[in-house]
C-alpha positions as CSV (number, residue, x, y, z in Angstrom):
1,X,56.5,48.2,84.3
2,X,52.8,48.5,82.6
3,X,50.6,49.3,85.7
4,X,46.8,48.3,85.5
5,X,44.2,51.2,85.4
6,X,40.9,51.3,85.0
7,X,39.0,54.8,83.8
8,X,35.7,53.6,84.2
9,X,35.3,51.2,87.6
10,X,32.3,50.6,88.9
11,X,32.2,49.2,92.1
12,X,29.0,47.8,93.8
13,X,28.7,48.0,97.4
14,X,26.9,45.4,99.5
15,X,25.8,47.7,102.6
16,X,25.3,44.1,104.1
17,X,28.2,42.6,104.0
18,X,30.5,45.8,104.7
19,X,28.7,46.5,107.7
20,X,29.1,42.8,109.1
21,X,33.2,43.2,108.2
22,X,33.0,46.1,110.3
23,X,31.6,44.5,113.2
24,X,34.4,42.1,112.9
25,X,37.2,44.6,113.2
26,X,39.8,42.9,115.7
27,X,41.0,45.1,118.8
28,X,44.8,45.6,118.8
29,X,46.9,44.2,121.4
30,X,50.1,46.8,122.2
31,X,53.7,46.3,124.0
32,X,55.8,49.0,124.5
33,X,59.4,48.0,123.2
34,X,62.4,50.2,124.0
35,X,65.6,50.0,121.9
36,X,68.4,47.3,123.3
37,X,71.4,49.0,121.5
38,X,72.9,52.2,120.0
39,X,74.8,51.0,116.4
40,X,76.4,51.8,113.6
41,X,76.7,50.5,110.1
42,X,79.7,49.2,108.7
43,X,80.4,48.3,105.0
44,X,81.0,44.9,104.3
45,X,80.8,42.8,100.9
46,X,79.9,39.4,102.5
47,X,77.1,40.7,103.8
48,X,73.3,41.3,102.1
49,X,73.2,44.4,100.6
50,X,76.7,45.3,101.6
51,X,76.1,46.7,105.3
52,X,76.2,45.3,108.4
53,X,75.4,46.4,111.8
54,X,78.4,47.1,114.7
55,X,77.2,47.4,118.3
56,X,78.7,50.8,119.9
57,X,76.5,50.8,123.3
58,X,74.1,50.0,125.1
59,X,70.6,52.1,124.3
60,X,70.7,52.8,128.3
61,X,73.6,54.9,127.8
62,X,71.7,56.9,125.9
63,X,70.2,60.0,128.2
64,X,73.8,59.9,129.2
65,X,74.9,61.7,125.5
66,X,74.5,65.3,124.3
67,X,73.9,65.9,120.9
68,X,74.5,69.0,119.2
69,X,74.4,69.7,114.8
70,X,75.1,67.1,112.3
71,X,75.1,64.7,115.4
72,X,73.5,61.2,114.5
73,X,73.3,58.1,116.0
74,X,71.4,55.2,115.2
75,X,68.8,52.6,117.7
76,X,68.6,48.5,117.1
77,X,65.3,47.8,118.6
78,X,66.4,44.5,118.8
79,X,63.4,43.0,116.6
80,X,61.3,43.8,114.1
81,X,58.4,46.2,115.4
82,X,55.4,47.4,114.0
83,X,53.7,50.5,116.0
84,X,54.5,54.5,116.7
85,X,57.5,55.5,118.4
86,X,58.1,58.4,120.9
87,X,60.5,60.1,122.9
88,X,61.5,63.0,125.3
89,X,63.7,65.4,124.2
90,X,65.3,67.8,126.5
91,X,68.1,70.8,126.0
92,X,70.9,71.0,127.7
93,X,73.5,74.0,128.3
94,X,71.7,77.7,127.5
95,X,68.4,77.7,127.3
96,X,67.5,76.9,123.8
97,X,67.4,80.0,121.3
98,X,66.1,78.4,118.0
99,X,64.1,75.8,117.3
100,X,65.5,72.1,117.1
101,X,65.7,70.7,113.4
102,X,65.6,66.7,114.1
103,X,65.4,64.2,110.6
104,X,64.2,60.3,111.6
105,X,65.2,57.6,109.6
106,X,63.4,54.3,110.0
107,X,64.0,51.2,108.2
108,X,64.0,47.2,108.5
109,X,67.1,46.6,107.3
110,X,71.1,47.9,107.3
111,X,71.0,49.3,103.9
112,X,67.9,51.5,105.0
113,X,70.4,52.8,107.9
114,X,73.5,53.2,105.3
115,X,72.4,54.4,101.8
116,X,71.1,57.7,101.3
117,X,67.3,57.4,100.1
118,X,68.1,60.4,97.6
119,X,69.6,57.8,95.9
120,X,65.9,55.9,95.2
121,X,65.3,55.6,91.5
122,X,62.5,52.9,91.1
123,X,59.2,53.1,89.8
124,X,57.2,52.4,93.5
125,X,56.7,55.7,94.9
126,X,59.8,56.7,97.2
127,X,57.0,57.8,99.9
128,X,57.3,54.9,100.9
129,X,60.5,55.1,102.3
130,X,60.3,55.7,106.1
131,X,61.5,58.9,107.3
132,X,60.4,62.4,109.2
133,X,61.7,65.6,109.1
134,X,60.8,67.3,112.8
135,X,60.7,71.1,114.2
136,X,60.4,71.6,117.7
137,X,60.3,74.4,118.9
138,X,60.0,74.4,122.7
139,X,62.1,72.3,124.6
140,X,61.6,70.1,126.5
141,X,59.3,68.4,124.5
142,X,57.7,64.7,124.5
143,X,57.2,63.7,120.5
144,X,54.8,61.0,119.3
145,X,55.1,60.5,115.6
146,X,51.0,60.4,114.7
147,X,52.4,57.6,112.0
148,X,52.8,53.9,112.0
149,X,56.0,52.2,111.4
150,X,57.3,49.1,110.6
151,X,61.2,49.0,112.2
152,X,63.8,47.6,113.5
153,X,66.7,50.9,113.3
154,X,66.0,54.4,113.8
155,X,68.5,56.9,112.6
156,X,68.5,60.2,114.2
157,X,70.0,62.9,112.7
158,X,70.7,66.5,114.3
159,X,70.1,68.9,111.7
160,X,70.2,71.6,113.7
161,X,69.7,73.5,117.1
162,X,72.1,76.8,117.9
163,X,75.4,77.1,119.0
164,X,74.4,78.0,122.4
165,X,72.7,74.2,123.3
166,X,72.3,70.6,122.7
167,X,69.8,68.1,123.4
168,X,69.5,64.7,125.0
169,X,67.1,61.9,124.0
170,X,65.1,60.3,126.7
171,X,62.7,57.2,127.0
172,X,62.6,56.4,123.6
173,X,60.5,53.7,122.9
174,X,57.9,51.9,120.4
175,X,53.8,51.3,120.9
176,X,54.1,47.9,118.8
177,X,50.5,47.0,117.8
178,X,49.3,43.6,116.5
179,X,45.7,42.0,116.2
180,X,47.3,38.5,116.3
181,X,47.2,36.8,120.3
182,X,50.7,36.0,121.0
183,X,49.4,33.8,124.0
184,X,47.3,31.7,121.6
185,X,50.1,30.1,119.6
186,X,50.5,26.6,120.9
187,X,54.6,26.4,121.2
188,X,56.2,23.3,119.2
189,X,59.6,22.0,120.5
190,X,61.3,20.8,117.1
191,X,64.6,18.4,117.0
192,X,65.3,20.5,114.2
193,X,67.0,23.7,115.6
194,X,66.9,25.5,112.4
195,X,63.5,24.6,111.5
196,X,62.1,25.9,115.1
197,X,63.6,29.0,114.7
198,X,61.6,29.3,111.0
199,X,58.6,28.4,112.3
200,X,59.3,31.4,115.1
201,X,60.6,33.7,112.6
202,X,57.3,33.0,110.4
203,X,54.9,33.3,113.0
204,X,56.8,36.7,113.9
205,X,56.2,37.7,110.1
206,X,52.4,37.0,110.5
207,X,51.7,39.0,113.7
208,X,53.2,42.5,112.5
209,X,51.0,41.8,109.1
210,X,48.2,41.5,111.5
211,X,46.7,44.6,112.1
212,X,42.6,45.4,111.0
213,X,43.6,43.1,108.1
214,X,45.8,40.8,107.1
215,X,48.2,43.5,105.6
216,X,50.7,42.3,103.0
217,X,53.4,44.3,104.5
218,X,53.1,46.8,107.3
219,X,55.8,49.1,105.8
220,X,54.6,48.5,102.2
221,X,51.6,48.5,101.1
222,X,49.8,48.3,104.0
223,X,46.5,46.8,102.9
224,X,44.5,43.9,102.3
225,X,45.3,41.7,99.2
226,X,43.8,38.6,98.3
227,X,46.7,36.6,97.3
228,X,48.7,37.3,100.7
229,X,45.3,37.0,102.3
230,X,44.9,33.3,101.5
231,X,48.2,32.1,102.5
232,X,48.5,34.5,105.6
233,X,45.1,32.2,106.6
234,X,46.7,29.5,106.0
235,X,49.2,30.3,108.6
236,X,46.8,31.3,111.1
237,X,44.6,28.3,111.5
238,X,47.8,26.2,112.2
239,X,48.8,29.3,115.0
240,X,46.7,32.4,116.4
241,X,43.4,30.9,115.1
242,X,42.1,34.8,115.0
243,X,39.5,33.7,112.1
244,X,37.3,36.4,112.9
245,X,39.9,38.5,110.6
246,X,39.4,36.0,108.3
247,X,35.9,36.3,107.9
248,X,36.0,40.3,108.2
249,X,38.7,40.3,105.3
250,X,36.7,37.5,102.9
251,X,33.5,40.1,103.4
252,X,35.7,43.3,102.8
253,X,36.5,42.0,99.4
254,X,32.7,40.7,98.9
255,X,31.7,44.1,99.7
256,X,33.1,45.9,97.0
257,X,32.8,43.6,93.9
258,X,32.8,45.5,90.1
259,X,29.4,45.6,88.1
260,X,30.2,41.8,85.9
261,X,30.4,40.7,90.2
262,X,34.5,40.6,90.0
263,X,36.3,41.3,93.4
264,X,39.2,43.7,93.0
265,X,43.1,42.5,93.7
266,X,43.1,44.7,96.8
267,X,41.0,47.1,98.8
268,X,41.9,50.0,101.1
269,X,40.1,50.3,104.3
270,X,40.3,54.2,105.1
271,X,39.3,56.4,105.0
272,X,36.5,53.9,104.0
273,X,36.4,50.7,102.3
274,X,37.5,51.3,98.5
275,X,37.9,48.7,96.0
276,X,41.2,49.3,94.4
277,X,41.3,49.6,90.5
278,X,43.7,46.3,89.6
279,X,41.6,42.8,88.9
280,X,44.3,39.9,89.0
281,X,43.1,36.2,87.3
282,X,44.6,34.0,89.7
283,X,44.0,36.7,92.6
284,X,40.1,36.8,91.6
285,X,40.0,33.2,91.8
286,X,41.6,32.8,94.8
287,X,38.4,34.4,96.8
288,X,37.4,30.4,96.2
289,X,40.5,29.2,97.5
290,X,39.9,31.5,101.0
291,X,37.0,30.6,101.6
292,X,37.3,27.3,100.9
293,X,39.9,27.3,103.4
294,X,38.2,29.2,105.9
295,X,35.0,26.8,105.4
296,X,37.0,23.6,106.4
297,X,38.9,25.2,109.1
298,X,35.8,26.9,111.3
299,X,32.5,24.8,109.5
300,X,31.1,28.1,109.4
301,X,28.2,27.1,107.4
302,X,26.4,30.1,107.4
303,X,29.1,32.6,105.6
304,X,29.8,29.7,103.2
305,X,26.3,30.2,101.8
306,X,26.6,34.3,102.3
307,X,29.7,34.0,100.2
308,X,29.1,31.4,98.1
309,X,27.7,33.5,95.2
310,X,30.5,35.9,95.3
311,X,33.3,32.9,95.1
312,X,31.4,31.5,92.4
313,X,31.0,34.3,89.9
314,X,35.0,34.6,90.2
315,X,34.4,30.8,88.5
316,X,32.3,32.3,85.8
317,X,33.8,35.1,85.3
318,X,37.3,33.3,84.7
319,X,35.8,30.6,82.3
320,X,34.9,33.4,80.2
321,X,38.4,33.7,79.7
322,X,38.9,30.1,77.7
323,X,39.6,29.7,74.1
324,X,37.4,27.1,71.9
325,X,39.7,24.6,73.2
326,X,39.0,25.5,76.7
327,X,42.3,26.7,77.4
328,X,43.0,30.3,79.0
329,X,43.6,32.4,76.4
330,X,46.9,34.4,76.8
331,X,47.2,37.7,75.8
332,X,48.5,41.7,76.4
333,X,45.0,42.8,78.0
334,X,45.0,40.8,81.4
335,X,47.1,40.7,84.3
336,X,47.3,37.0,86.0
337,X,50.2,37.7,88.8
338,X,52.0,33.8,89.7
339,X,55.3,35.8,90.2
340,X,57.6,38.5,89.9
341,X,59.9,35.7,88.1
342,X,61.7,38.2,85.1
343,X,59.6,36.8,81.4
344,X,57.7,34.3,82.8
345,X,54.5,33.2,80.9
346,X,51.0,33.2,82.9
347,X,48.9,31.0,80.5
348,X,49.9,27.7,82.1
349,X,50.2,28.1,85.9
350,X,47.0,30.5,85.1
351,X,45.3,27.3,83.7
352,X,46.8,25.3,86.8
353,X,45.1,27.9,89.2
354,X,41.9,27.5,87.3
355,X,41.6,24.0,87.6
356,X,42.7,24.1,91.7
357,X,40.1,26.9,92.6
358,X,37.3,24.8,90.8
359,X,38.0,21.5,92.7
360,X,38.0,23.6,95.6
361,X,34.7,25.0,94.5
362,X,33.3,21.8,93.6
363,X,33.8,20.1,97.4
364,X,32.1,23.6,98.6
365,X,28.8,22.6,96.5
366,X,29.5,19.7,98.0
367,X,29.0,20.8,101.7
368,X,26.4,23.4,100.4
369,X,24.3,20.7,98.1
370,X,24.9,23.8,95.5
371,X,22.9,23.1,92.2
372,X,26.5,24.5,90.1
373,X,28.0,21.4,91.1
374,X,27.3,19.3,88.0
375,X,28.3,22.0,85.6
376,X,31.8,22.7,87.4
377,X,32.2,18.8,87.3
378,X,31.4,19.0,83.2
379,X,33.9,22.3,83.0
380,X,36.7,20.6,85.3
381,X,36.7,17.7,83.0
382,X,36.7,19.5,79.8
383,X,39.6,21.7,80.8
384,X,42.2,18.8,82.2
385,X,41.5,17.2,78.7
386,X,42.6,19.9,77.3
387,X,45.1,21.1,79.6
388,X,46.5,17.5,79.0
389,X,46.3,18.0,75.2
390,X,47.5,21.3,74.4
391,X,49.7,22.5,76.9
392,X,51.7,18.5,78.0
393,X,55.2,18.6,76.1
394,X,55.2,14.5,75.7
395,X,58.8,14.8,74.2
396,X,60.5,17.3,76.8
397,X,58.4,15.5,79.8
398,X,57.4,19.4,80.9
399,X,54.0,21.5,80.5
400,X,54.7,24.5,78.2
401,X,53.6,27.6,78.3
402,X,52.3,31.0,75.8
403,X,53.3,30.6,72.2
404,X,56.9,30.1,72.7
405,X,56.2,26.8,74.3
406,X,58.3,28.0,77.9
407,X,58.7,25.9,80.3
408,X,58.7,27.3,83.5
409,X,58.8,26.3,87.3
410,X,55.4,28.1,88.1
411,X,53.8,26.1,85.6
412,X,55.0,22.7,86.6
413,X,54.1,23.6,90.1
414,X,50.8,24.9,89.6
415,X,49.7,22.0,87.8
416,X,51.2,19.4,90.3
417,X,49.0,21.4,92.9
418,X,45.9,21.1,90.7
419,X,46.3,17.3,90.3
420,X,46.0,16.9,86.8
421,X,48.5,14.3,87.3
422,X,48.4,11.0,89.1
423,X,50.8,11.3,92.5
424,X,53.4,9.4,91.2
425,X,53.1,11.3,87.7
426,X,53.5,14.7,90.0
427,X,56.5,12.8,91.9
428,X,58.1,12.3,88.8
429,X,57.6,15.8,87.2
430,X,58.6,17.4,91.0
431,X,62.5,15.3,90.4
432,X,62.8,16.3,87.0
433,X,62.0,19.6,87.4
434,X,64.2,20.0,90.6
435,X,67.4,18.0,88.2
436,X,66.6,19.4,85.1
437,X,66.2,23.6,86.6
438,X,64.5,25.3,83.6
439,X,65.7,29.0,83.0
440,X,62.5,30.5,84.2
441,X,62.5,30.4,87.7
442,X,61.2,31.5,91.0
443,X,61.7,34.9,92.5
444,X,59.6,35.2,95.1
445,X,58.9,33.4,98.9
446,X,55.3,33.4,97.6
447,X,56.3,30.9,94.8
448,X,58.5,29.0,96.9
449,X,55.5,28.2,99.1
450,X,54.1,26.7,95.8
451,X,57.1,24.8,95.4
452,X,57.5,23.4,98.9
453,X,53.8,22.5,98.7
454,X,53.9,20.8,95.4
455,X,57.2,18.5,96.8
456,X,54.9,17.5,99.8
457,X,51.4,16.4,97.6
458,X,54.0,14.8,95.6
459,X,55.2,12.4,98.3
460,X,58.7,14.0,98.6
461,X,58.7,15.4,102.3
462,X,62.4,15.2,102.9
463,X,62.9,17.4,99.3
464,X,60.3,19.9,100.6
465,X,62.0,20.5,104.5
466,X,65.4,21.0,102.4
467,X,64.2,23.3,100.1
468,X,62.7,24.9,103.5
469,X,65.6,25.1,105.3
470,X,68.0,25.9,102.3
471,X,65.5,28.9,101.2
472,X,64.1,30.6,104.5
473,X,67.1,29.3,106.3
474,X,69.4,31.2,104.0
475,X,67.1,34.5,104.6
476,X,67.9,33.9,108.9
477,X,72.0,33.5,107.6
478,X,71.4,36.8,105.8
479,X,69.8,38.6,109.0
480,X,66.3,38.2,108.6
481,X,64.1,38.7,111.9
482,X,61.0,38.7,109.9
483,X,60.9,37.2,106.7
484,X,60.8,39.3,103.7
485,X,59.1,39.9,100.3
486,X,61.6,39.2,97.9
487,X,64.5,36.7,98.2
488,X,66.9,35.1,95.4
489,X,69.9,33.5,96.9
490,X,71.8,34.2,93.6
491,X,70.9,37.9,93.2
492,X,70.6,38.9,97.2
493,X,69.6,42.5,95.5
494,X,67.1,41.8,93.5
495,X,63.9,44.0,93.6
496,X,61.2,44.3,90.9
497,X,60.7,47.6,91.8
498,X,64.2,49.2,90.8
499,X,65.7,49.3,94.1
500,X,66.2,46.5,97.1
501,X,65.5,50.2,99.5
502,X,61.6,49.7,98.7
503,X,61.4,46.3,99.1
504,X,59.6,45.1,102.0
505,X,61.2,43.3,104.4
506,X,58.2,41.8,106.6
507,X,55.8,40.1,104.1
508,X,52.8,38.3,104.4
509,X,53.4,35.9,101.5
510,X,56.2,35.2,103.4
511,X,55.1,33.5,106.4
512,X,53.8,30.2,105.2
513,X,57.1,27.9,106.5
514,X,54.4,27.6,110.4
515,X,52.0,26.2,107.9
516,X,53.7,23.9,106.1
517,X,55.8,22.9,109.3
518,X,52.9,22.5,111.5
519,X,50.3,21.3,108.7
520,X,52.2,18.6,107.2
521,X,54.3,17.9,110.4
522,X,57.6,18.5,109.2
């Protein structure tokens, strides 16, 4: 995996803007959560990832154990929670002679429970992986791990204390944290059973994301990107509404904006706001695409024509990209993400995203009586020629893709979703690309989002609430409390990163079935 790196960044702070995204940093609501059950894992081959959970107790029964070395036991919280755990931990028999030796494993999932993370091989760093290594050494003690996790098991494992003592585990419980207003999500009572309990499951998946960002994952990597940002929007104007953290995350990223004006991927936030090094085509462009959104949601005039120039130079700055026939060029020296989807070709759905972003761009001039609008409408029509042209298969009935003419799902998608089509064109590419299933798929929930929203533009709204219920149904069947980053219901352990241990299992790409539930009234 080629990893993007840049020797000499320079990022160009707008003091402005910065400061008026930190005025907008949300307060935190927190619960305190306390385990429901004390578990074990249990192999199992029918099962995701080949572990399941067994109940052995209830967590009450817990102060009611000793513990003593290589003791372990493991907590179900119940739910996924994102916050700081703590506990009291008190000796029992001789006094205690040595100090207590205590290793915390935390995970989302079984597997996380079950399977050593010595056995981690993948190119992500295993840091990542949740755990802590503790030394008390006076008993009783009351332990607050000073980190945030993102949970629903904890595995505790009794290293060791002397021969002369053991230890009990009291009031063990979770600070869950969340920016997101539980109370503000209007409730919907669906005839659809399974359905409802997506929509709940999604709207789950979007508060523990929501913390002083919209984080992409709260176990991993815990900061603001722009293409979970404009989907995890998406989802919150249909449900908390908090668009304050929209406008605080659209100014985080116009804060920090290279020297040619580009805005990075992602950005860190602490110690201080830091622009990360990794420029994405499609991510860059989708700064227009947020703030379009945001725009049309709130009518927030004013930051539309703050922003403005910053969403357009990602327009200029991408048509710089276009070959003489105004086509994206494709090449080995740019990074346009789509999908994790294995040998899939960017040019097309790169071109698709091009032509969506400045249709979006246009109707903002629109509402802003912008002077760029009459060269975007000149550009927009020069490109769908082309697109049309040079990258339409007329015999096959597909658009192709890169030199080896592929025909992918991202790229009939993407350009259903920019409308180069007529409707019933895009209805008719949506069956035949849903009969036909061309080799290069879809690997991620991010992409399926694409897909169920190209089915409904398209007209086919009984196609798009199957492929719902068969794709983030299937991750409920498999055990999913929140809905995770990575999915294939043919390859259940499929990870880009080398190992299904690092993926994340709460994702904010993830959580667009509210949206599209609630949007299009599913």
């Amino acid at each position: 995996m080629s990893i993007q790196k840049l020797e000499n960044q320079v990022m160009v702070q707008n003091e402005e803007f910065i400061e008026k995204a930190e005025q907008l940093n949300p307060q935190l609501f927190e619960t305190i959560v306390k385990p429901e059950a004390i578990v074990k894992m249990k192999a199992d081959t029918n099962v995701i990832h080949g572990w399941r959970k067994e109940y052995v107790a209830s967590a009450s029964t817990l102060k009611d154990n000793e513990y003593r070395k290589s003791d372990s036991f493991i907590l179900d919280f119940g739910n996924h929670q994102v916050g700081y755990l703590s506990m009291n931990i008190c000796p029992a028999g001789s006094p205690p002679d040595a100090p207590l030796k205590l290793k915390l494993t935390i995970g989302e999932m079984p597997v996380e429970m079950a399977e050593p993370f010595e056995s981690y091989d993948g190119w992500l760093s295993s840091s990542w992986l949740q755990e802590e290594t503790i030394f008390v050494d006076v008993l009783p003690a009351t332990i607050t791990l000073p980190r945030r996790y993102s949970f629903r098991y904890v595995k505790f494992e009794v290293v060791d204390t002397s021969k002369k003592y053991r230890i009990v585990f009291e009031n063990v419980e979770c600070r869950a944290v969340t920016s997101a207003n539980i109370n503000a999500v209007q409730t919907i009572s669906h005839q659809d059973m399974l359905l409802q309990k997506i929509d709940e499951v999604s709207i789950k998946t979007l508060a523990d994301c929501m913390q002083e960002v919209f984080e992409d994952g709260p176990k991993r990597d815990r900061r603001l990107w722009l293409g979970d940002l404009r989907l995890q929007a998406l989802a919150n104007y249909e449900t908390f509404r908090t668009n304050d953290l929209v406008k605080r995350c659209l100014y985080l990223f116009a804060g920090v904006p290279n020297d040619s004006g580009k805005v990075p991927a992602n950005v860190f936030v602490a110690p201080k706001l830091i622009a990360d090094d990794i420029y994405i085509f499609d991510y860059s462009l989708f700064y227009v695409s947020t703030l379009h959104d945001y725009y049309f949601a709130t009518k927030d005039l004013e930051t539309l024509k703050e922003l403005w120039p910053t969403a357009y130079r990602q327009i200029e700055l991408a048509l710089e990209r276009l070959d003489e026939n105004s086509i994206v060029k494709d090449s080995s020296d740019w990074w346009s993400f789509i999908d994790w989807q294995e040998g899939l070709n960017k040019q097309t759905p790169s071109q698709a995203v091009l032509i969506y972003t400045i249709k979006q761009a246009i109707r903002l001039t629109e509402e802003l009586n912008a002077l760029e609008k009459n060269k975007l409408v000149v550009c927009l029509a020069e490109i769908e020629e082309a697109t049309k042209t040079y990258l339409w298969d007329e015999k096959q009935q597909f658009f192709i893709s890169g030199s080896d003419c592929q025909v992918s799902w991202a790229s009939q998608i993407w350009m259903v979703l920019a409308g180069v089509l007529t409707k019933e064109e895009n209805k008719q590419l949506m069956n035949r690309l849903l009969k036909e299933k061309p080799v290069v798929g879809i690997a991620t929930p991010y992409m399926y989002h694409h897909l169920v929203e190209a089915l409904l533009v398209s007209g086919e709204k009984e196609r798009a609430i199957s492929e719902i219920k068969k794709y983030w149904g299937g991750m409920i069947q498999d055990g999913a409390d929140t809905f995770w980053e990575l999915y294939d219901p043919k390859n259940k352990n499929f990870s880009p990163y080398g190992s299904h241990l690092i993926n994340s299992y709460c994702h904010a790409w993830s959580c667009t079935p509210t949206y599209l539930i609630r949007k299009y009234d599913l």
